[in-house]
Backbone as ProteinMPNN parsed JSONL, in Angstrom:
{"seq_chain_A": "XXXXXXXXXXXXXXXXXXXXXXXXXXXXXXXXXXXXXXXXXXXXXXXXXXXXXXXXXXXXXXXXXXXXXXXXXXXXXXXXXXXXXXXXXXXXXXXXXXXXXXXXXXXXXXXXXXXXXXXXXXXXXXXXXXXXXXXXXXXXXXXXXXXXXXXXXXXXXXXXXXXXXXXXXXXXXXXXXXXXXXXXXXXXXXXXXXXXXXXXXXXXXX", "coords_chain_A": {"N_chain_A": [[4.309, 9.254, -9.828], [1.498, 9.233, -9.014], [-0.224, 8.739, -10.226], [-1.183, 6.018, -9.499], [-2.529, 6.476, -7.259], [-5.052, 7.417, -8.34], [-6.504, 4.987, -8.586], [-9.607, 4.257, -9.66], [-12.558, 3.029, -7.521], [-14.205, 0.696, -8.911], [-11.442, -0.401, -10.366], [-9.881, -1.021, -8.328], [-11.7, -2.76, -6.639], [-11.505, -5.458, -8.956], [-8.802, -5.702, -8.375], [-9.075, -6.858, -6.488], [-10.746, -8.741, -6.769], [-9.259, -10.503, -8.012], [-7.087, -11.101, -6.469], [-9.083, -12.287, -4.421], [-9.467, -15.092, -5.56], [-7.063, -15.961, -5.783], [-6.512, -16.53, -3.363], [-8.503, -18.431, -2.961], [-7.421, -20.465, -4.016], [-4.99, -20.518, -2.272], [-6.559, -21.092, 0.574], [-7.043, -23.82, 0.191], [-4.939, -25.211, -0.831], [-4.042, -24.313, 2.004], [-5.783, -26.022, 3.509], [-5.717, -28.546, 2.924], [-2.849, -29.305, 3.861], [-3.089, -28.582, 6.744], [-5.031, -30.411, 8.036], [-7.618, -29.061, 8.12], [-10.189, -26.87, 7.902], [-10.084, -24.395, 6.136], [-10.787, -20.966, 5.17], [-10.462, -18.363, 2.766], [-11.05, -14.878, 2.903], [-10.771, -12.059, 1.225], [-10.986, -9.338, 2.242], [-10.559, -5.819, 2.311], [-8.783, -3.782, -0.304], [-6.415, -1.533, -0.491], [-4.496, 1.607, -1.744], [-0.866, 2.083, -0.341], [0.666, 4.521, 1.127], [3.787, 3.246, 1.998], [4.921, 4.149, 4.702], [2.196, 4.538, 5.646], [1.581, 1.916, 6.275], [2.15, 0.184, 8.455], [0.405, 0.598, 10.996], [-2.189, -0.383, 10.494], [-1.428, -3.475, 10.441], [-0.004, -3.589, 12.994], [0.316, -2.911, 16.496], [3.006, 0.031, 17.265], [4.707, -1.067, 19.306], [4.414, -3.643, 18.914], [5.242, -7.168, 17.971], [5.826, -8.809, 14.505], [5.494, -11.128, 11.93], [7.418, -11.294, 8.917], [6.533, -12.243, 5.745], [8.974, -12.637, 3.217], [9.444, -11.803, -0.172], [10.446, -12.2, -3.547], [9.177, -10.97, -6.819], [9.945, -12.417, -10.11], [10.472, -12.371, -13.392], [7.708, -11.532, -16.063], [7.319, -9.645, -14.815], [8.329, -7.85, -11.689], [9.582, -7.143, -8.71], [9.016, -7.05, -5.345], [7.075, -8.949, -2.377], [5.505, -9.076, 0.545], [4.158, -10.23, 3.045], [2.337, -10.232, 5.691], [2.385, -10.902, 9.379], [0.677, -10.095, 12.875], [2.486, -11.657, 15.25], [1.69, -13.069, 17.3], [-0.525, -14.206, 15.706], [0.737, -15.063, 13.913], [2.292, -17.41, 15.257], [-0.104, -18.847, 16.327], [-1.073, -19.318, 13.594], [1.28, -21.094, 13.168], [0.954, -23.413, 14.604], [-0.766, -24.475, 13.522], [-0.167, -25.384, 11.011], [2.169, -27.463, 11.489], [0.169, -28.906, 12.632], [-0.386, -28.663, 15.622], [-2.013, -28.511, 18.858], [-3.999, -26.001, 19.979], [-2.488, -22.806, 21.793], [-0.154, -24.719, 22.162], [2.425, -23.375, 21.477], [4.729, -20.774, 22.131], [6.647, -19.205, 21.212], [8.592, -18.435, 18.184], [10.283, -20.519, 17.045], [13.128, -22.157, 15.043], [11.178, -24.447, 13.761], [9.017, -23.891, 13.764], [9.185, -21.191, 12.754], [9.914, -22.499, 10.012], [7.48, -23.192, 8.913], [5.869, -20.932, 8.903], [7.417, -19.892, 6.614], [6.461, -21.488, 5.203], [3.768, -21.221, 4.679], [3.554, -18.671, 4.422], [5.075, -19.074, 1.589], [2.77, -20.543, 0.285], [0.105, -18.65, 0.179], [1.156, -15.729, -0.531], [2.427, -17.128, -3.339], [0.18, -17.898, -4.438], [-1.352, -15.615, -4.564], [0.03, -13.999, -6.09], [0.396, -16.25, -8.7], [-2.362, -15.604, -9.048], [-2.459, -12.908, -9.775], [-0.453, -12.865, -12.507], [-1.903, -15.032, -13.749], [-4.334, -12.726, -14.704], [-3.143, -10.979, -15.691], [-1.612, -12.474, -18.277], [0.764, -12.567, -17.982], [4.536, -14.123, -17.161], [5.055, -14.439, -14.042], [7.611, -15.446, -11.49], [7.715, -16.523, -8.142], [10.7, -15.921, -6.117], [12.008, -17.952, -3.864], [11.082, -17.958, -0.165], [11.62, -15.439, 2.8], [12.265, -14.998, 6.041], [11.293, -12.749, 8.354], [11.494, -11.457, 11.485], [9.929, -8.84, 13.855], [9.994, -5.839, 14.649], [6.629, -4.246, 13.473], [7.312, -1.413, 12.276], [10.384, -1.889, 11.781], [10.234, -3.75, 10.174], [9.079, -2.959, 8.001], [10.458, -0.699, 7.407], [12.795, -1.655, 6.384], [12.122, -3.076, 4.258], [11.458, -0.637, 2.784], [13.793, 0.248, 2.443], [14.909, -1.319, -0.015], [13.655, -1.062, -1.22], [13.302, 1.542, -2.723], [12.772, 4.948, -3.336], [11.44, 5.646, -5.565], [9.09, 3.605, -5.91], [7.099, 3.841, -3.453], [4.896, 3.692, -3.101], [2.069, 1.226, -2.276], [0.334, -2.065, -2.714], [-1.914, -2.977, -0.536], [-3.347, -5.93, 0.574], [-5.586, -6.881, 2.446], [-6.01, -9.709, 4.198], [-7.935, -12.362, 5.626], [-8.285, -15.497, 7.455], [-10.722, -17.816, 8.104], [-10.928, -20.46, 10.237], [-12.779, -23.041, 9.819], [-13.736, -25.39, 11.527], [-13.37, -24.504, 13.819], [-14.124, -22.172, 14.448], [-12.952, -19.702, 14.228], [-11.212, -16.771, 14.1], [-9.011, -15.375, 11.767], [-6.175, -12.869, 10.962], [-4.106, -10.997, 8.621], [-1.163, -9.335, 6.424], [-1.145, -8.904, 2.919], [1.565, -7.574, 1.172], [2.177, -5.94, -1.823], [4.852, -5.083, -3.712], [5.869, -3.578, -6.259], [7.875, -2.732, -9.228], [8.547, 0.016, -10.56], [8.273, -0.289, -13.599], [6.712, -2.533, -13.54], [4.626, -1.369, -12.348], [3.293, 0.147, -13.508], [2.515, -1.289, -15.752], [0.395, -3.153, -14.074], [-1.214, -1.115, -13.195], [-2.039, -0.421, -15.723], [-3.191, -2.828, -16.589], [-5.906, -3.06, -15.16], [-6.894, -0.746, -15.388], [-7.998, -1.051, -18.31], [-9.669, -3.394, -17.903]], "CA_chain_A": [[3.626, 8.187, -9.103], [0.822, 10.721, -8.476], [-1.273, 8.014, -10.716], [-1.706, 5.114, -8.709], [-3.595, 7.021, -6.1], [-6.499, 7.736, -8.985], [-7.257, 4.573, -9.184], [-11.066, 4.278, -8.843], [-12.984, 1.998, -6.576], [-14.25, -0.121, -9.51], [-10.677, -0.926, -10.484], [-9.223, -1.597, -6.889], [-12.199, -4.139, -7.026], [-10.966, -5.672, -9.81], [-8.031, -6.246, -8.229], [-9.551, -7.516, -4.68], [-10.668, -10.398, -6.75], [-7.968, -11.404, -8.258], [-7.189, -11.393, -4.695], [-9.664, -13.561, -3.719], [-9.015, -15.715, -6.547], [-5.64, -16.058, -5.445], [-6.962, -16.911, -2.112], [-9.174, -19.671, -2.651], [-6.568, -21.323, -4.392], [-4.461, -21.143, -1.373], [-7.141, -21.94, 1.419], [-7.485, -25.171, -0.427], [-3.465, -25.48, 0.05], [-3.389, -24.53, 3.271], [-6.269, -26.926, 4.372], [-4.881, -29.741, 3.095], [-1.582, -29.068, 4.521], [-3.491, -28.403, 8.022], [-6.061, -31.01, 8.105], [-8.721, -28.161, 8.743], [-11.181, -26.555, 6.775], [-9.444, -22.665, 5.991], [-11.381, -20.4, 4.151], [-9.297, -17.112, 3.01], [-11.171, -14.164, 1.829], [-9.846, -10.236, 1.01], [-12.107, -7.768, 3.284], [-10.248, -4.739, 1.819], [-7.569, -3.902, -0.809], [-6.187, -0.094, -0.743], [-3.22, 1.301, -1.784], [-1.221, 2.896, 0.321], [2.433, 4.767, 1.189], [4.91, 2.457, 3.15], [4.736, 4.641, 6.456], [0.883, 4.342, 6.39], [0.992, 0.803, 6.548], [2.346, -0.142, 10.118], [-0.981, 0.967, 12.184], [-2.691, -1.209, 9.899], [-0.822, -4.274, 11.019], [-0.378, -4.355, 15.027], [0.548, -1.731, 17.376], [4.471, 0.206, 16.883], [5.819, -1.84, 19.763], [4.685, -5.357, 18.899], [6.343, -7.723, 16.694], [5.231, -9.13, 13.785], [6.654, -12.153, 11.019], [6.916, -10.883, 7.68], [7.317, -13.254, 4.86], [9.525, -11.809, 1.737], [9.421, -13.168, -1.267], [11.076, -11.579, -5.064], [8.656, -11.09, -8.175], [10.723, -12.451, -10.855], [9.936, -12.836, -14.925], [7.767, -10.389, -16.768], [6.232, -8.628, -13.228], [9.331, -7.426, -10.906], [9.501, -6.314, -7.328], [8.577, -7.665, -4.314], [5.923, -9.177, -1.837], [5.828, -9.059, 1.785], [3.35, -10.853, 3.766], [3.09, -9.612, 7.3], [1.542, -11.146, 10.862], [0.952, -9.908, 13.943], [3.46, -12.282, 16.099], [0.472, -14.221, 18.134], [-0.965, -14.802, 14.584], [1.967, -16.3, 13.429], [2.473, -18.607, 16.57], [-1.144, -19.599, 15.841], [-0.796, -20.319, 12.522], [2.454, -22.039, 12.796], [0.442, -24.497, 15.172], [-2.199, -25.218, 12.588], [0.571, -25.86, 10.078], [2.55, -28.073, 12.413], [-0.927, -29.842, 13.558], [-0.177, -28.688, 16.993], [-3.164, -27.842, 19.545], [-3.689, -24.137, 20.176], [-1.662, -22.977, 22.821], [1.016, -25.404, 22.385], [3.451, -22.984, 20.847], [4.646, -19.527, 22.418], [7.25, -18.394, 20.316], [8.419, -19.006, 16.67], [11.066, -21.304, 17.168], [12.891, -22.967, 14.303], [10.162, -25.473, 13.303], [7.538, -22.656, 13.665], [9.659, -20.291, 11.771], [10.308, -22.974, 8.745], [5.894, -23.604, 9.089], [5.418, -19.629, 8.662], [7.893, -19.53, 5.647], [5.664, -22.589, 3.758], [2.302, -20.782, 4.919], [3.62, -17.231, 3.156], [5.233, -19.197, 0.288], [1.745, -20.923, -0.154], [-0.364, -17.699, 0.525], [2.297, -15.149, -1.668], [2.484, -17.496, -4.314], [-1.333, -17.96, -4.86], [-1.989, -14.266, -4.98], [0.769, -13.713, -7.545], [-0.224, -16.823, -9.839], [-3.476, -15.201, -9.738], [-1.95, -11.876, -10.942], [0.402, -13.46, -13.409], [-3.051, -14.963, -14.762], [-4.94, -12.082, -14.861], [-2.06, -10.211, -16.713], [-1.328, -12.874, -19.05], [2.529, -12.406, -17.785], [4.676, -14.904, -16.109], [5.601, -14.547, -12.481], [8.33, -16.674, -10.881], [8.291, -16.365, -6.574], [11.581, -16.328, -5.287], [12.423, -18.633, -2.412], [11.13, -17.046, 1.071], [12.503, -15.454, 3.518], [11.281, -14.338, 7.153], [12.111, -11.61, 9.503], [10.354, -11.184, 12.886], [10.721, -7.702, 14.28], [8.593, -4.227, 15.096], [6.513, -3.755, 11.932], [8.035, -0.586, 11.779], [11.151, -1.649, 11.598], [9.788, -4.648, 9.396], [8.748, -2.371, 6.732], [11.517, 0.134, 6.79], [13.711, -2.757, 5.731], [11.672, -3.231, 3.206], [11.466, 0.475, 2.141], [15.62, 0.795, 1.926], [14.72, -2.266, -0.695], [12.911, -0.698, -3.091], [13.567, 2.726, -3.38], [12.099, 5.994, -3.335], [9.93, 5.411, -6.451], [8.184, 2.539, -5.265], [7.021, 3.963, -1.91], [3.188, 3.284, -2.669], [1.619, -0.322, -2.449], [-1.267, -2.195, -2.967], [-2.212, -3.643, 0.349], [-4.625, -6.465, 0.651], [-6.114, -7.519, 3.872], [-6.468, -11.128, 4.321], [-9.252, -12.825, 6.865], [-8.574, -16.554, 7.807], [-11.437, -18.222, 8.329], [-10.507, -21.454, 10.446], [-14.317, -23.216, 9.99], [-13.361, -26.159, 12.544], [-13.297, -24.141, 15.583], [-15.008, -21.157, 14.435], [-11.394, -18.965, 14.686], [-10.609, -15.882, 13.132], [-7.059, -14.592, 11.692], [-5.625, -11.437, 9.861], [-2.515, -10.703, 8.05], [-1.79, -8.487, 5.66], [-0.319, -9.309, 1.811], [1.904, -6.435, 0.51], [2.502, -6.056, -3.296], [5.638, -3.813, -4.261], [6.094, -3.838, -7.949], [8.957, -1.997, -9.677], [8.145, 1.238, -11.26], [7.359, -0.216, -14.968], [5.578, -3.588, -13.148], [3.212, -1.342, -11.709], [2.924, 0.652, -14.784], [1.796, -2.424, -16.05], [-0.81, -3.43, -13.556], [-1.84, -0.166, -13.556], [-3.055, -0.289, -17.314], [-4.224, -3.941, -17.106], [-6.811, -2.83, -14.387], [-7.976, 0.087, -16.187], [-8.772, -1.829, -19.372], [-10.52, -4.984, -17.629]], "C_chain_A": [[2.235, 8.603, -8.644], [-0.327, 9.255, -8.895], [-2.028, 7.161, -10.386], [-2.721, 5.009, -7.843], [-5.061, 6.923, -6.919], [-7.125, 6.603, -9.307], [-8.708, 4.076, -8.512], [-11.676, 3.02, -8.397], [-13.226, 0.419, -7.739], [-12.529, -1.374, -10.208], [-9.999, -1.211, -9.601], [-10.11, -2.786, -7.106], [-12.038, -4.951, -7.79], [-9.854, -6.403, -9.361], [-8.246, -7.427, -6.872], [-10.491, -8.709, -5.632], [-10.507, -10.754, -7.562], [-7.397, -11.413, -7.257], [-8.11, -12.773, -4.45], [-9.725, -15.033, -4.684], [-8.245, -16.82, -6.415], [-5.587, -16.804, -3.736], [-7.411, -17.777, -1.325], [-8.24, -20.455, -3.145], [-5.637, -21.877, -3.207], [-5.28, -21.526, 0.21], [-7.153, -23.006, 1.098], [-6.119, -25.917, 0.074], [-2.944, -25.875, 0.995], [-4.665, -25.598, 4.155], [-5.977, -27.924, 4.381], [-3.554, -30.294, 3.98], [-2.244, -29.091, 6.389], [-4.351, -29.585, 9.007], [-7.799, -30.437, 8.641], [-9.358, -27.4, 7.753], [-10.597, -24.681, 6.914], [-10.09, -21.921, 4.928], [-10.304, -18.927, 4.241], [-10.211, -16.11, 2.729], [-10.377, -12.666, 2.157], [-10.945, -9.153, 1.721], [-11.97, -6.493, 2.429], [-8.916, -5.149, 0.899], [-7.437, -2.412, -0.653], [-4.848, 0.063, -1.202], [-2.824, 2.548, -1.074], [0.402, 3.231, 0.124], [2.986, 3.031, 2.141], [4.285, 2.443, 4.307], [3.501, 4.421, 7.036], [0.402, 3.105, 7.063], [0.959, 0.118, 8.008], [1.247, -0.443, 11.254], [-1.759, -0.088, 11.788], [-2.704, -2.722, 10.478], [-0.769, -4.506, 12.76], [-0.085, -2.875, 15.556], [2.345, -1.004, 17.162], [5.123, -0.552, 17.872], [5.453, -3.688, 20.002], [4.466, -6.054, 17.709], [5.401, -8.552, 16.019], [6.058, -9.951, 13.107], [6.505, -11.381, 9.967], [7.699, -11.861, 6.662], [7.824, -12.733, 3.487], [9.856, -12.431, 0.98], [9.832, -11.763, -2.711], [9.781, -11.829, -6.08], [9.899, -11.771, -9.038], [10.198, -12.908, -12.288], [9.659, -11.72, -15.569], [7.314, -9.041, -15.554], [7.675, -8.502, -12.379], [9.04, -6.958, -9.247], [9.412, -7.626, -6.171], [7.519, -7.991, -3.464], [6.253, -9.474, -0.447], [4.357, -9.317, 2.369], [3.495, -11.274, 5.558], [1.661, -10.144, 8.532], [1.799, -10.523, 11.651], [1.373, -11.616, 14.75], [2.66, -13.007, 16.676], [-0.322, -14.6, 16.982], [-0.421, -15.476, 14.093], [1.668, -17.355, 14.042], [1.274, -20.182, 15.653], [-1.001, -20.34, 14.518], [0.165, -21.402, 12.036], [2.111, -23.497, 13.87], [-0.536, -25.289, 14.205], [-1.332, -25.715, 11.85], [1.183, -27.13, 10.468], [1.098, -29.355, 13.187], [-0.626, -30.019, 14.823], [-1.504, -28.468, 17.563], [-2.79, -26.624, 20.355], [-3.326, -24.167, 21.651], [-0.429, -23.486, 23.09], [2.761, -24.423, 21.993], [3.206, -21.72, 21.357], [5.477, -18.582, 21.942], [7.402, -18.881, 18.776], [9.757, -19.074, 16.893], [11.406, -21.029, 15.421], [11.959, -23.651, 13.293], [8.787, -24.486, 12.969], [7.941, -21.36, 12.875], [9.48, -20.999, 10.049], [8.31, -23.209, 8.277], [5.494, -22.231, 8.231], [5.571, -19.531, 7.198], [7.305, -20.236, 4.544], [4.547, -21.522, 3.992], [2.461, -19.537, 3.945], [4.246, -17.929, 1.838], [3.797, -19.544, -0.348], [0.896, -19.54, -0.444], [0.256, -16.694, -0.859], [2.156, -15.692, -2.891], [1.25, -17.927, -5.141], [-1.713, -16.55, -5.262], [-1.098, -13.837, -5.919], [0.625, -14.666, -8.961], [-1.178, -16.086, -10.341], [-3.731, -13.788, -10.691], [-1.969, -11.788, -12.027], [-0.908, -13.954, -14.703], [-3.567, -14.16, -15.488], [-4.264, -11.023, -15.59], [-1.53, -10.955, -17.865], [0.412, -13.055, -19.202], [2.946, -13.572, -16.862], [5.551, -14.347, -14.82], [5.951, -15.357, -12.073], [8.385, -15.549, -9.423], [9.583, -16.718, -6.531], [10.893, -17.383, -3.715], [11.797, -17.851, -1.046], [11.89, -16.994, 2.048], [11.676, -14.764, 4.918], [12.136, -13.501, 8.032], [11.109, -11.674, 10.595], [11.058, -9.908, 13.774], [9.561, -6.905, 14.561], [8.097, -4.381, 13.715], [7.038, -2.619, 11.694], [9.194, -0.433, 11.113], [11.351, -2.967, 10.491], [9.92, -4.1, 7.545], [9.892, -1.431, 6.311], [12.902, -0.379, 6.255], [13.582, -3.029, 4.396], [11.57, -2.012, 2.401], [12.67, 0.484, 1.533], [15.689, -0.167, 0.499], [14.411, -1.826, -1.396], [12.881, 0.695, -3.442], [12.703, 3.672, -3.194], [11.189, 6.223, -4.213], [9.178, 4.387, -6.753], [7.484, 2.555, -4.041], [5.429, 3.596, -1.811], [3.354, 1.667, -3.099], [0.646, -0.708, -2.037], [-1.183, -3.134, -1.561], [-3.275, -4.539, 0.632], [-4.822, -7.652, 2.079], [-6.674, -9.249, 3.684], [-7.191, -11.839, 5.223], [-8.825, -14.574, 6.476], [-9.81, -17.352, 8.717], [-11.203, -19.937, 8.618], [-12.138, -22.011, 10.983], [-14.556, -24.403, 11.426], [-14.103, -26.004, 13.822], [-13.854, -22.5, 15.686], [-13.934, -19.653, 14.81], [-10.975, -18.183, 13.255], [-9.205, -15.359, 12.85], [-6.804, -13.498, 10.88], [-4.357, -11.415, 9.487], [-2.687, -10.01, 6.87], [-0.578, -8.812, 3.782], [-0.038, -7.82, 1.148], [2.322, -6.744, -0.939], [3.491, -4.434, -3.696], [6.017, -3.827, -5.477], [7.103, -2.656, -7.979], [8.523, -1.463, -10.578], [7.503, 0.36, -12.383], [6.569, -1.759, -14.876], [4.094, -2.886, -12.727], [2.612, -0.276, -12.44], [1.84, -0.009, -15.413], [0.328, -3.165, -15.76], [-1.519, -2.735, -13.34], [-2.898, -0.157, -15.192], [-4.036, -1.315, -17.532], [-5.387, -3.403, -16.356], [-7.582, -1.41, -14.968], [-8.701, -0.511, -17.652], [-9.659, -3.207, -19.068], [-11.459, -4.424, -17.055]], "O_chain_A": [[1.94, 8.047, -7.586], [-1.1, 8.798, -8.053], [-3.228, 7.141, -10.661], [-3.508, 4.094, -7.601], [-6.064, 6.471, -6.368], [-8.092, 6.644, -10.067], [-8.934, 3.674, -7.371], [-11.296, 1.966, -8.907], [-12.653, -0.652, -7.537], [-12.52, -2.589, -10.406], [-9.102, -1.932, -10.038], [-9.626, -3.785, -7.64], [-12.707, -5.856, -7.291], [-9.711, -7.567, -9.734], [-7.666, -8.461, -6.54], [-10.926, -9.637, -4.95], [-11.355, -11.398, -8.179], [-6.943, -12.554, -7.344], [-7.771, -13.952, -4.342], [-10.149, -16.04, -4.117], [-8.412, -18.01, -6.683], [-4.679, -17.449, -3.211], [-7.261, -18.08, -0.142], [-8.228, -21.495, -2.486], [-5.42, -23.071, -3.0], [-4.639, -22.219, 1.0], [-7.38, -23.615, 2.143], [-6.02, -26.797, 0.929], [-2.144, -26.767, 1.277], [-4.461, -25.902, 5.33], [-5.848, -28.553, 5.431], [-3.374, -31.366, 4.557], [-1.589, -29.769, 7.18], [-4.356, -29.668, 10.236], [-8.722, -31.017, 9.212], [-8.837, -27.404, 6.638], [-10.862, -23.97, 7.883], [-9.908, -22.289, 3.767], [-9.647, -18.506, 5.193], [-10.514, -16.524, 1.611], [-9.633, -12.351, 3.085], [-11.503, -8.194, 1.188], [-12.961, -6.034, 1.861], [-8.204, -6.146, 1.022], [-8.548, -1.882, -0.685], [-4.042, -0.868, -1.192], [-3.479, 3.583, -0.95], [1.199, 2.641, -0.605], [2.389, 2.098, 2.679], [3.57, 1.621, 4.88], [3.303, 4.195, 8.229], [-0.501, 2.946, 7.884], [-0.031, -0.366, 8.558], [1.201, -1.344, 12.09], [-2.104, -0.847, 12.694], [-3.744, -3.204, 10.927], [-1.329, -5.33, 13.482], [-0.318, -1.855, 14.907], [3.055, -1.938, 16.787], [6.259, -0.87, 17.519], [5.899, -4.557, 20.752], [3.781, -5.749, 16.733], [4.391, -9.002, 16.56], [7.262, -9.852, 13.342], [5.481, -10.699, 9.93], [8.885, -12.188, 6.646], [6.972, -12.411, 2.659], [10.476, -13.488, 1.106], [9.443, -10.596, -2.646], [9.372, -12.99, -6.109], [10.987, -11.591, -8.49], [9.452, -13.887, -12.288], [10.524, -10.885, -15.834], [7.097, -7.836, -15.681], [8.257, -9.562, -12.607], [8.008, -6.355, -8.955], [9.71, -8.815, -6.283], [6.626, -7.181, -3.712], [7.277, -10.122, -0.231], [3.458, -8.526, 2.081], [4.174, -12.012, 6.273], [0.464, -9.858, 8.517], [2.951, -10.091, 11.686], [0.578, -12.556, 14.747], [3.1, -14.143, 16.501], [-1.008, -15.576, 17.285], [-0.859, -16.566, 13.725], [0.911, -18.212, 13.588], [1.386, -21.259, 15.067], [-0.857, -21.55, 14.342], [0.096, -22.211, 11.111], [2.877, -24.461, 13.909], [-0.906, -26.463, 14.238], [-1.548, -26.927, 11.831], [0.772, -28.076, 9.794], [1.207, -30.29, 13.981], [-0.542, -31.141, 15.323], [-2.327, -28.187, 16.693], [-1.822, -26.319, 21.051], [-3.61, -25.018, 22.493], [0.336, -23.03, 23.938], [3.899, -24.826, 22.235], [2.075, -21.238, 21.313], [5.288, -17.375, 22.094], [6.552, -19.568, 18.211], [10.462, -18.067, 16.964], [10.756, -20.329, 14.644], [12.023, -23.39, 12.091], [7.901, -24.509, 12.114], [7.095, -20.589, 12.421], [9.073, -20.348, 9.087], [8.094, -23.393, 7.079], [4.936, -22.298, 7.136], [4.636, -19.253, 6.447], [7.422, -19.945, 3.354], [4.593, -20.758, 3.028], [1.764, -19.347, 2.948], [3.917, -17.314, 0.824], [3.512, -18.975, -1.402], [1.059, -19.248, -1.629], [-0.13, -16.895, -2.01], [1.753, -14.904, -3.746], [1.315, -18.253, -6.326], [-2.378, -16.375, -6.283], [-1.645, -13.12, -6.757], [0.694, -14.161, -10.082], [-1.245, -15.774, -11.53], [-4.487, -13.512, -11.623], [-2.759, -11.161, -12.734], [-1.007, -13.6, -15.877], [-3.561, -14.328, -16.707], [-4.965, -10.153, -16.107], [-0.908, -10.229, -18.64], [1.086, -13.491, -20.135], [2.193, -14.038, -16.008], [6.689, -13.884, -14.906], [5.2, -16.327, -11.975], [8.799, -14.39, -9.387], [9.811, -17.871, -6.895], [9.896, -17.432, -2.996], [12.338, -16.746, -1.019], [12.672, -17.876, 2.4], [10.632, -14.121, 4.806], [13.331, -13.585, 8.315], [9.93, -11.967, 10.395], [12.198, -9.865, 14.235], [8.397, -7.287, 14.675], [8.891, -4.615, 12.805], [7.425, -2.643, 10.526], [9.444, 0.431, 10.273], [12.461, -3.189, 10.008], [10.446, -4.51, 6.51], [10.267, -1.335, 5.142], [13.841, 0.292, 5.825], [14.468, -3.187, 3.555], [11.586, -2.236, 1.19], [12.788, 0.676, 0.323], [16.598, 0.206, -0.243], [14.836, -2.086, -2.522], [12.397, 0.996, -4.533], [11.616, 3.241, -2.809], [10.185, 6.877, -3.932], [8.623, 4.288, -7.847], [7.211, 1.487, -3.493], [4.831, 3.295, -0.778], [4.175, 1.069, -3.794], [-0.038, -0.131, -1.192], [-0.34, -4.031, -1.558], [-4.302, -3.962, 0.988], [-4.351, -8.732, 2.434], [-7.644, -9.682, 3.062], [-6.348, -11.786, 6.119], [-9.017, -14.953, 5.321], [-9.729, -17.424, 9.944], [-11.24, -20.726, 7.673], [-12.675, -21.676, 12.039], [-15.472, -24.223, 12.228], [-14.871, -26.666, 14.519], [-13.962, -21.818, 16.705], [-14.267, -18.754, 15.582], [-10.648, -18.521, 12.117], [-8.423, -14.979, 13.721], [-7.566, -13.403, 9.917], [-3.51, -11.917, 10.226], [-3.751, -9.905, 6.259], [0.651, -8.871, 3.807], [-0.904, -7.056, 0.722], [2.815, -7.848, -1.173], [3.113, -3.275, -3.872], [7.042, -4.508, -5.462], [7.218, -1.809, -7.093], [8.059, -2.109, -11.517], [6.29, 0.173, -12.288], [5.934, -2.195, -15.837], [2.967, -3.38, -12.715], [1.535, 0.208, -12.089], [0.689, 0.381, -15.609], [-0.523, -3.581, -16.547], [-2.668, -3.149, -13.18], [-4.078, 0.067, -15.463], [-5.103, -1.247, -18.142], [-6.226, -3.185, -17.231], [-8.796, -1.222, -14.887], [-9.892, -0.336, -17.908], [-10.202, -3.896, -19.931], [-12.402, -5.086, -16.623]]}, "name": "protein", "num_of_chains": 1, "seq": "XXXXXXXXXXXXXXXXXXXXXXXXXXXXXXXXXXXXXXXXXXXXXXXXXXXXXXXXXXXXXXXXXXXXXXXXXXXXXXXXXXXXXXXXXXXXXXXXXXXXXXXXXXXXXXXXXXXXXXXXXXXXXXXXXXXXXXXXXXXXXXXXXXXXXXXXXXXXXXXXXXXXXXXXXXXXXXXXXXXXXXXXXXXXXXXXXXXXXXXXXXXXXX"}
């Protein structure tokens, strides 16, 4: 797995937009859905271990949503799309067409809001993959957890195994133009050993 690490800046870029790609497709999504003008773009992509990712995300003792979703077709693995917990909220008010503030936990209704926002989100940055590989990618169904990111991700580690422990992490920036309101979250990409074989080679030859 030693390989992944080498790959050089030009081909991380490469992938950060097919990222953003993947991105504008779903700001467009999620503005409609919102009635608000959402711009998405990718700040950073890196790739990283598991354990590194946490700090990244919020602090070790506060909670975060994470939305999990299955690769399925010719691309395998998984995708995990992770908020800090007052980002959620927020966004599950914009989804909901609530006014900010109105919502202090993630109910129900604000849970089922989250799980469209990461299917929308998730499933835009893997079409745009799927494109850019010429392979098809089917999303599973989502699913949400709300917990420590620590204990978010190490859920997700027991999931995929010991030779899958690196992943491509790509930082996401919501740009809510409206009200002049910024958001973060972070889109994980875990591919299964000979998926990320795969995206490994396409990104060195493009």
């Amino acid at each position: 797995m030693e390989d992944i690490r080498s790959l050089k800046a030009i081909q991380l870029d490469a992938l950060r937009e097919v990222a953003n790609i993947g991105a504008g497709h779903a700001a467009t999504a999620l503005s409609q859905m919102t009635g608000g003008t959402i711009m998405i773009s990718v700040p950073t992509i890196n790739v990283a271990r598991l354990e590194e990712v946490p700090p990244q995300v919020s602090g070790p003792e506060e909670p975060v949503a994470a939305v999990l979703m299955h690769m399925l077709g010719d691309l395998t693995g998984r995708t995990l799309l992770v908020f800090p917990k007052p980002t959620a909220i927020r966004l599950s008010e914009m989804m909901l067409r609530r006014a900010q503030g109105s919502s202090t936990d993630l109910g129900e209704l604000e849970q089922s809001a989250i799980k469209e926002a990461g299917n929308i989100l998730s499933g835009a940055y893997m079409n745009a993959l799927s494109d850019f590989m010429g392979l098809m990618l089917l999303p599973s169904p989502p699913s949400l957890a709300v917990d420590m990111s620590d204990a978010v991700l190490t859920t997700a580690y027991l999931q995929f195994g010991s030779d899958r422990d690196y992943v491509f992490c790509v930082e996401s920036e919501f740009y809510l133009q409206d009200i002049g309101e910024r958001l973060r979250g972070f889109f994980l990409l875990l591919p299964d050993y000979a998926s990320l074989q795969a995206i490994l080679k396409a990104v060195r030859v493009a």
